[in-house]
Structures are given as structure tokens and as C-alpha cells.
C-alpha positions as a Markdown table, in Angstrom:
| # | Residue | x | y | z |
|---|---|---|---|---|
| 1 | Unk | 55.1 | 7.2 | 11.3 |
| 2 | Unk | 56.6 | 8.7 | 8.1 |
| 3 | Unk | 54.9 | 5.4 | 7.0 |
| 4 | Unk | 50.8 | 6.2 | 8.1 |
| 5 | Unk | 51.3 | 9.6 | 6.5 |
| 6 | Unk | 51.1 | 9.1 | 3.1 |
| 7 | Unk | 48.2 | 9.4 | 1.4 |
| 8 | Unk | 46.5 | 6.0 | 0.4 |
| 9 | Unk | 45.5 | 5.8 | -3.2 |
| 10 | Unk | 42.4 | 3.6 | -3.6 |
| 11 | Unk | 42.2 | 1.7 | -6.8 |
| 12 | Unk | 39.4 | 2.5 | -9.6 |
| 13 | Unk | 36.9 | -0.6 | -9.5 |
| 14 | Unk | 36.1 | -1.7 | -13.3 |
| 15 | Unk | 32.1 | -2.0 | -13.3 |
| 16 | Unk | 31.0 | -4.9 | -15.0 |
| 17 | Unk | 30.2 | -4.5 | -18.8 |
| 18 | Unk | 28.8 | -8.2 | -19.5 |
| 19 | Unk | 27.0 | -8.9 | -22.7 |
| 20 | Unk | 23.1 | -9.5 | -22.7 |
| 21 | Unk | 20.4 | -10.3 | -24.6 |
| 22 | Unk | 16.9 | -8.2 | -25.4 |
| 23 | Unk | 15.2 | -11.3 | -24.1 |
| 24 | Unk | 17.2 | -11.1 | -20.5 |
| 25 | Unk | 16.4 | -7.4 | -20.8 |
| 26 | Unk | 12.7 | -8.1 | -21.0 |
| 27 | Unk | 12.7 | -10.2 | -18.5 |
| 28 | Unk | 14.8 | -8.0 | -16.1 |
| 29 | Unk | 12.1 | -5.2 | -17.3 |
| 30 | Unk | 8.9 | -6.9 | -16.6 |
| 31 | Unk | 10.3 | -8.1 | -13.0 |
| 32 | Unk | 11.3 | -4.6 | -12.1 |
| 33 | Unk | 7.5 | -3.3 | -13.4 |
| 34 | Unk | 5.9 | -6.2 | -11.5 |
| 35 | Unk | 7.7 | -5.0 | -8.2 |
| 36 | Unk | 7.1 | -1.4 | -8.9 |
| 37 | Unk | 3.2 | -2.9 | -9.4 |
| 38 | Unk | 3.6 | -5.3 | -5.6 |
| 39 | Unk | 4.4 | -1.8 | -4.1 |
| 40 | Unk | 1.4 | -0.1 | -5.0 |
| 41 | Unk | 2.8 | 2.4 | -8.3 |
| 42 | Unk | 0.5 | 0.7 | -10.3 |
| 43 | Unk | 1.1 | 4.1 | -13.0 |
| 44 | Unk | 4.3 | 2.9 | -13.2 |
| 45 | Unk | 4.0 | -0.4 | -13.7 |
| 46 | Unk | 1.4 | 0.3 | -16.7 |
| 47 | Unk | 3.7 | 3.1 | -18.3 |
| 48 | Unk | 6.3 | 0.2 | -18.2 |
| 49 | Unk | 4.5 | -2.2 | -19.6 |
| 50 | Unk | 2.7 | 0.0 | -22.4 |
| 51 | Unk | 5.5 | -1.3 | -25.1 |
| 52 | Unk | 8.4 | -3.6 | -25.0 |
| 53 | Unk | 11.4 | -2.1 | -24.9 |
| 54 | Unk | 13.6 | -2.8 | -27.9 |
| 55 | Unk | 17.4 | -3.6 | -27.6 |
| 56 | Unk | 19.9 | -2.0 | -29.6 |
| 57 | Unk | 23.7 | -2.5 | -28.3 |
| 58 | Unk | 23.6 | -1.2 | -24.5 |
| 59 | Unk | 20.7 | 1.5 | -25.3 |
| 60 | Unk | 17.1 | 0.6 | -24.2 |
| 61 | Unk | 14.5 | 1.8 | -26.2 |
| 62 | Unk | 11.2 | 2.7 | -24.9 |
| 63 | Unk | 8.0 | 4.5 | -27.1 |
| 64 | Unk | 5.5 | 6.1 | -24.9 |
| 65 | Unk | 2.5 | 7.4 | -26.0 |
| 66 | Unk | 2.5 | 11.0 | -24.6 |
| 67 | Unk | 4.7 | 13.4 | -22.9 |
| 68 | Unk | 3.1 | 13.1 | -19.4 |
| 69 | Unk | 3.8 | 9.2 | -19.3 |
| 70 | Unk | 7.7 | 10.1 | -19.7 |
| 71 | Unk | 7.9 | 12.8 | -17.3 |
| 72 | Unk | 6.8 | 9.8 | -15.0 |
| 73 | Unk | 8.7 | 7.1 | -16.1 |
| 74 | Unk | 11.9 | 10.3 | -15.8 |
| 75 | Unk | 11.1 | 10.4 | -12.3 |
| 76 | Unk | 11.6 | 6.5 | -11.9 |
| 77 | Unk | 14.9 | 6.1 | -14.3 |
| 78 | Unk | 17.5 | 5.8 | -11.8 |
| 79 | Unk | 15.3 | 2.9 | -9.7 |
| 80 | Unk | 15.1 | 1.0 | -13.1 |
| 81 | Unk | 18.5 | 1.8 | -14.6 |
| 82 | Unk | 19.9 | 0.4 | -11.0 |
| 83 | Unk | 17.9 | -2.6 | -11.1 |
| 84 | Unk | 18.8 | -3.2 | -15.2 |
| 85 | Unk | 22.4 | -2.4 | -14.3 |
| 86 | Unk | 22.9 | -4.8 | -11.7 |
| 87 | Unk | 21.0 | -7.8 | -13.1 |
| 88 | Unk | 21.6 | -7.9 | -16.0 |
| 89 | Unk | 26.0 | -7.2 | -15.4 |
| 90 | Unk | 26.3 | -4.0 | -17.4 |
| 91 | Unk | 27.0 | -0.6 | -16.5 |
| 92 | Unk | 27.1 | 0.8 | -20.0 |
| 93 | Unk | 23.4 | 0.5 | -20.3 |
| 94 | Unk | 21.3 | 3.9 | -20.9 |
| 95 | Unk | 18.1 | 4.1 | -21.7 |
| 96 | Unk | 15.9 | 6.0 | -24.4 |
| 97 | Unk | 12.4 | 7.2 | -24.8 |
| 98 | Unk | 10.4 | 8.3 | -27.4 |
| 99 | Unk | 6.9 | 9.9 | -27.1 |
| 100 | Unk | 5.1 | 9.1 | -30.5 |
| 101 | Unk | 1.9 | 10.8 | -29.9 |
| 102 | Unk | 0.4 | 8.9 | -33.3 |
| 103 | Unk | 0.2 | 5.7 | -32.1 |
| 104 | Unk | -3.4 | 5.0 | -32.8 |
| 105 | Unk | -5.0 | 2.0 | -30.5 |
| 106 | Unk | -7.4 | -0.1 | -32.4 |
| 107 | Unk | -10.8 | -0.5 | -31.1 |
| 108 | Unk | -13.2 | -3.2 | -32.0 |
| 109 | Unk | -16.5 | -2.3 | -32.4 |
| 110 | Unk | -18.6 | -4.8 | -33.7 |
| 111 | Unk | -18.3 | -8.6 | -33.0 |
| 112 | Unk | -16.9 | -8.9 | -36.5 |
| 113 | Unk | -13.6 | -6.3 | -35.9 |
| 114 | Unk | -13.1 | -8.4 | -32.6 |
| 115 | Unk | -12.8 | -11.7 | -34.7 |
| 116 | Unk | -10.4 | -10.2 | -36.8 |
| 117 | Unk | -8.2 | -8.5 | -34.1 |
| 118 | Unk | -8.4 | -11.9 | -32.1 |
| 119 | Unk | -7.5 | -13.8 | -35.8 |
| 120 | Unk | -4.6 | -11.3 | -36.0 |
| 121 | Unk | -3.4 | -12.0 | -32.5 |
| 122 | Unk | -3.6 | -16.3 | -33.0 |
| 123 | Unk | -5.2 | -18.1 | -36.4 |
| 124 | Unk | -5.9 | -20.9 | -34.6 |
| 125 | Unk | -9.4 | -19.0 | -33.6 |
| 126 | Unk | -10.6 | -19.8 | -37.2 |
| 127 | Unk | -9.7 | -23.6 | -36.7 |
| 128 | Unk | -11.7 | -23.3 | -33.7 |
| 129 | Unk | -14.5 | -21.9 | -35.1 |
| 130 | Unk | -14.5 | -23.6 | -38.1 |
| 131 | Unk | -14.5 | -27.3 | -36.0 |
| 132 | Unk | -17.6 | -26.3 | -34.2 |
| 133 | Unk | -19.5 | -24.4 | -36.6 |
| 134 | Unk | -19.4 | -21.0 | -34.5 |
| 135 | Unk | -20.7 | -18.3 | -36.3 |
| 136 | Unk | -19.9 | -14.4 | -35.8 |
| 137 | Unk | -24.1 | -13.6 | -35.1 |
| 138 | Unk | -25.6 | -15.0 | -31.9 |
């Protein structure tokens, strides 16, 4: 009896702290934003996929573009710090985010700024045009 009554002592589990690459963190990222996007928190899943996170040690970095978009994605962290834990092995992870409110989004406005911003994205576009003769006017 003397045996049942001391008190049982249960031993600390050591979470996993497994190394991982940015490009295993994306991936882990953009499933987690495609199931938030399935369940119908489209917001979410956009405020997610605005930037790519960048990897430095166990510390995600996220830049938002205004304060309203991380209140939301605040209001979300534990879901995606679960899901980022578990998959990818590490429970050291945390995760940052930075409003830069001076991120300026480029707009094309003539057929001539959407060449270039398509010729920035992939400069095979000029080979293609180029090969048929396209030209910019219609």
C-alpha cells in the first residue's frame, strides 16, 4: 500500500527540434494556406500567400503589407505554428511579421509596361516574340 502512495513523477518528453530547410517550410506553408483556402478562409489564405516567408534559423519571416492583414494572420498563428511545428519536426520554430506599409505594387498601364513586367518575370517572351514577329501595337 505504502507502495501506490507515492507520488508518480512523469518524465519531461523532449519535443522534437529537427533541422529543416526554407524550401520544406514553403511547402509546409503553402499546404497549410491551401487548407485554410478548402475551408472557406479565403482572407487567410491570400494574407498567407501575399509574400514568401523567408527562413532565418528556426524564425519565420513574414512582410505584410498593412496592419489589419496581421491582426488577421495573429488571430490564425497558433493553427499555423501547430501545423509548421508538427510537419516540419521542430518545436523551436516562432514566427515573425513585419508590416511594411511602402511596398508599392506595380501596375501596368499600357500594353508596353505589361511587356516589360512579363519580360521581367521570364525573357523567353522576347524569343517568342521575336520568332513570330509579334509586335506591342495591335
Amino acid at each position: 500500500m505504502e507502495e501506490s502512495s507515492k507520488s508518480y513523477v512523469k518524465p519531461s518528453t523532449v519535443l522534437p527540434t529537427e533541422e529543416f530547410t526554407e524550401t520544406e517550410m514553403l511547402v509546409q506553408w503553402n499546404k497549410y494556406a491551401q487548407r485554410l483556402g478548402e475551408k472557406g478562409l479565403k482572407i487567410m489564405e491570400s494574407i498567407l500567400l501575399i509574400n514568401d516567408p523567408t527562413l532565418n534559423g528556426t524564425t519565420i519571416t513574414l512582410e505584410l503589407p498593412n496592419e489589419g492583414s496581421k491582426l488577421d494572420l495573429e488571430s490564425q498563428l497558433n493553427g499555423l505554428l501547430g501545423h509548421l511545428k508538427g510537419h516540419l519536426h521542430n518545436h523551436d520554430i516562432t514566427i515573425e511579421i513585419i508590416v511594411n506599409e511602402s511596398v508599392e505594387t506595380k501596375r501596368s498601364f499600357n500594353d508596353q509596361d505589361r511587356y516589360n513586367r512579363l519580360l521581367q518575370i521570364n525573357p523567353n517572351i522576347e524569343l517568342l516574340r521575336s520568332t513570330f514577329g509579334l509586335d506591342l501595337l495591335s
